[in-house]
C-alpha positions as YAML, in Angstrom:
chain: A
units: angstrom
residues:
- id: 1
  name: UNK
  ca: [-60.54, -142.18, -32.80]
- id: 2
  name: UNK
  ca: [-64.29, -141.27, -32.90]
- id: 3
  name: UNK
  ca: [-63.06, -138.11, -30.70]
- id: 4
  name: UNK
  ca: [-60.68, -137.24, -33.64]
- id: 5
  name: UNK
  ca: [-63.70, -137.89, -36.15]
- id: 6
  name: UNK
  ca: [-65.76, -135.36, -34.69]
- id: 7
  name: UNK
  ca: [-63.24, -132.59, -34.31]
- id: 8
  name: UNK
  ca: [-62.40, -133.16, -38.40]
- id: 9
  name: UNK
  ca: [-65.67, -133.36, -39.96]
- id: 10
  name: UNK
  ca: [-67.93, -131.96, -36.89]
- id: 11
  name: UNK
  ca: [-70.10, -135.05, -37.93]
- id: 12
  name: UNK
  ca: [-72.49, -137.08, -36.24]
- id: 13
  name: UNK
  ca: [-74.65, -137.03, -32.85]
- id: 14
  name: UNK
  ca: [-71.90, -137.93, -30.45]
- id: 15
  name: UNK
  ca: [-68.17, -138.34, -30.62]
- id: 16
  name: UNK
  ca: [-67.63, -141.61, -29.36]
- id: 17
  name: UNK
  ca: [-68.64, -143.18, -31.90]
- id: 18
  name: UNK
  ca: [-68.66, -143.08, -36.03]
- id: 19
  name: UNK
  ca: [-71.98, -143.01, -37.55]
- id: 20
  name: UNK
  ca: [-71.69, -145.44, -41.12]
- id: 21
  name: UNK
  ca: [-73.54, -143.29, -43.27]
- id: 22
  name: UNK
  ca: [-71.20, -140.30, -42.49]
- id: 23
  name: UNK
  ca: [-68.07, -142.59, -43.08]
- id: 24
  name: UNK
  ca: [-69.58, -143.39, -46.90]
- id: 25
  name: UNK
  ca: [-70.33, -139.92, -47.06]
- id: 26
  name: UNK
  ca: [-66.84, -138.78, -46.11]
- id: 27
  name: UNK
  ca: [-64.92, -141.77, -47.95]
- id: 28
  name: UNK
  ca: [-67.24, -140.62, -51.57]
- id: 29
  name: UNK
  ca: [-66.30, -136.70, -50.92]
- id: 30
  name: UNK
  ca: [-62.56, -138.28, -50.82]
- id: 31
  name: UNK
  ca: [-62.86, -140.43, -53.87]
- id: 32
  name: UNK
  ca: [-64.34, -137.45, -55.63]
- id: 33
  name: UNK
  ca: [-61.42, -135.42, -54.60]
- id: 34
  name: UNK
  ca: [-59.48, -137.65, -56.07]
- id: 35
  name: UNK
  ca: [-60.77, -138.31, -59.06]
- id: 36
  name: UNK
  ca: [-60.46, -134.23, -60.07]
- id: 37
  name: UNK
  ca: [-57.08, -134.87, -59.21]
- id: 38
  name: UNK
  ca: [-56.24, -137.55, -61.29]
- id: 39
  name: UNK
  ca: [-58.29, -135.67, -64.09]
- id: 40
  name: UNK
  ca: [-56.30, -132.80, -63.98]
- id: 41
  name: UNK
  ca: [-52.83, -134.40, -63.74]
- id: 42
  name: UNK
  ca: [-52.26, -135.12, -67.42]
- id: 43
  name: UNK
  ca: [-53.20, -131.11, -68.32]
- id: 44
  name: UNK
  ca: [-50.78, -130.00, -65.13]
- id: 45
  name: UNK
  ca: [-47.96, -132.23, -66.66]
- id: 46
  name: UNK
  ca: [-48.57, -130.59, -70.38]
- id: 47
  name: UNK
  ca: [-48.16, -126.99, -68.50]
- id: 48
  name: UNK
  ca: [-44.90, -128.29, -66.90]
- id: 49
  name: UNK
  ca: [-43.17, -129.52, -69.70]
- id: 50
  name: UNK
  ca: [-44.12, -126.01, -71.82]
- id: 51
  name: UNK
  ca: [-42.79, -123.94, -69.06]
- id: 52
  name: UNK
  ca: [-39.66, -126.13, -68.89]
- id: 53
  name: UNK
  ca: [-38.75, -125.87, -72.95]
- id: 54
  name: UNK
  ca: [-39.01, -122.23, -72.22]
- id: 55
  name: UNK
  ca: [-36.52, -121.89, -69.16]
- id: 56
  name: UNK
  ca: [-33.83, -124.36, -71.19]
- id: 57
  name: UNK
  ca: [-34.50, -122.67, -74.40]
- id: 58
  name: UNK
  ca: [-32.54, -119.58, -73.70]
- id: 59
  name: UNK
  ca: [-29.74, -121.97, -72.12]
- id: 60
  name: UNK
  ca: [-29.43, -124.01, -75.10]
- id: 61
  name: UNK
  ca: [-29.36, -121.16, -76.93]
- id: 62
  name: UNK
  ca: [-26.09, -119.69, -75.44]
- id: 63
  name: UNK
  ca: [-24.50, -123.10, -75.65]
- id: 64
  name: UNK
  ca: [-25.49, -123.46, -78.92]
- id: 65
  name: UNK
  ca: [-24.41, -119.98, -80.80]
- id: 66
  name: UNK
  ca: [-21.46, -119.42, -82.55]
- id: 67
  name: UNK
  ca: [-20.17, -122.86, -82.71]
- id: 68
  name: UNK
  ca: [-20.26, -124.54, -86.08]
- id: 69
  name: UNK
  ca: [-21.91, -128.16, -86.13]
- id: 70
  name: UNK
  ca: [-19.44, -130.79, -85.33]
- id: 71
  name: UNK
  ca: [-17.24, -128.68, -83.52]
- id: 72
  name: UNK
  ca: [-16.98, -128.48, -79.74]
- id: 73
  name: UNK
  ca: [-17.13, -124.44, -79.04]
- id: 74
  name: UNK
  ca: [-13.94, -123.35, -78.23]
- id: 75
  name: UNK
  ca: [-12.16, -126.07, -79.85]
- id: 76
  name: UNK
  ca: [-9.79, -125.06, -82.77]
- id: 77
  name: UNK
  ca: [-10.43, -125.32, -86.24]
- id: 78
  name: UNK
  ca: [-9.00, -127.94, -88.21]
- id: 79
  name: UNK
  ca: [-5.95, -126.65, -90.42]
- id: 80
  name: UNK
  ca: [-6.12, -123.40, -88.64]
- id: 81
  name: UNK
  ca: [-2.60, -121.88, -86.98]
...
């Protein structure tokens, strides 16, 4: 494990064993990490949700034209034939 350490963060004297101090230093560059992420989430999802209204907008669109309110499209008129 400390072998696996070393070759990641190319921390410490030796790699046989985990010095503490670069642990908290790793494990606060992690939580710091993470933290941007979580920040950022909530404008990502915003950006999402735009670009999705404008990909089904156009689809709605075609589905939507031509047919009068109330009325499946393609579905006769009532009283008409």
């Amino acid at each position: 494990m400390a072998q696996d350490w070393h070759a990641a963060f190319h921390l410490g004297s030796s790699d046989r064993r985990i010095d503490v101090v670069d642990a908290f230093g790793v494990a606060v560059v992690c939580i710091q990490a993470l933290e941007r992420r979580i920040t950022q989430l909530p404008e990502d999802l915003h950006t999402r949700r735009l670009q999705l209204r404008e990909t089904t907008a156009p689809q709605h669109a075609q589905t939507d034209s031509g047919a009068p309110k109330g009325r499946a499209q393609g579905a006769p008129a009532v009283g008409s034939g």
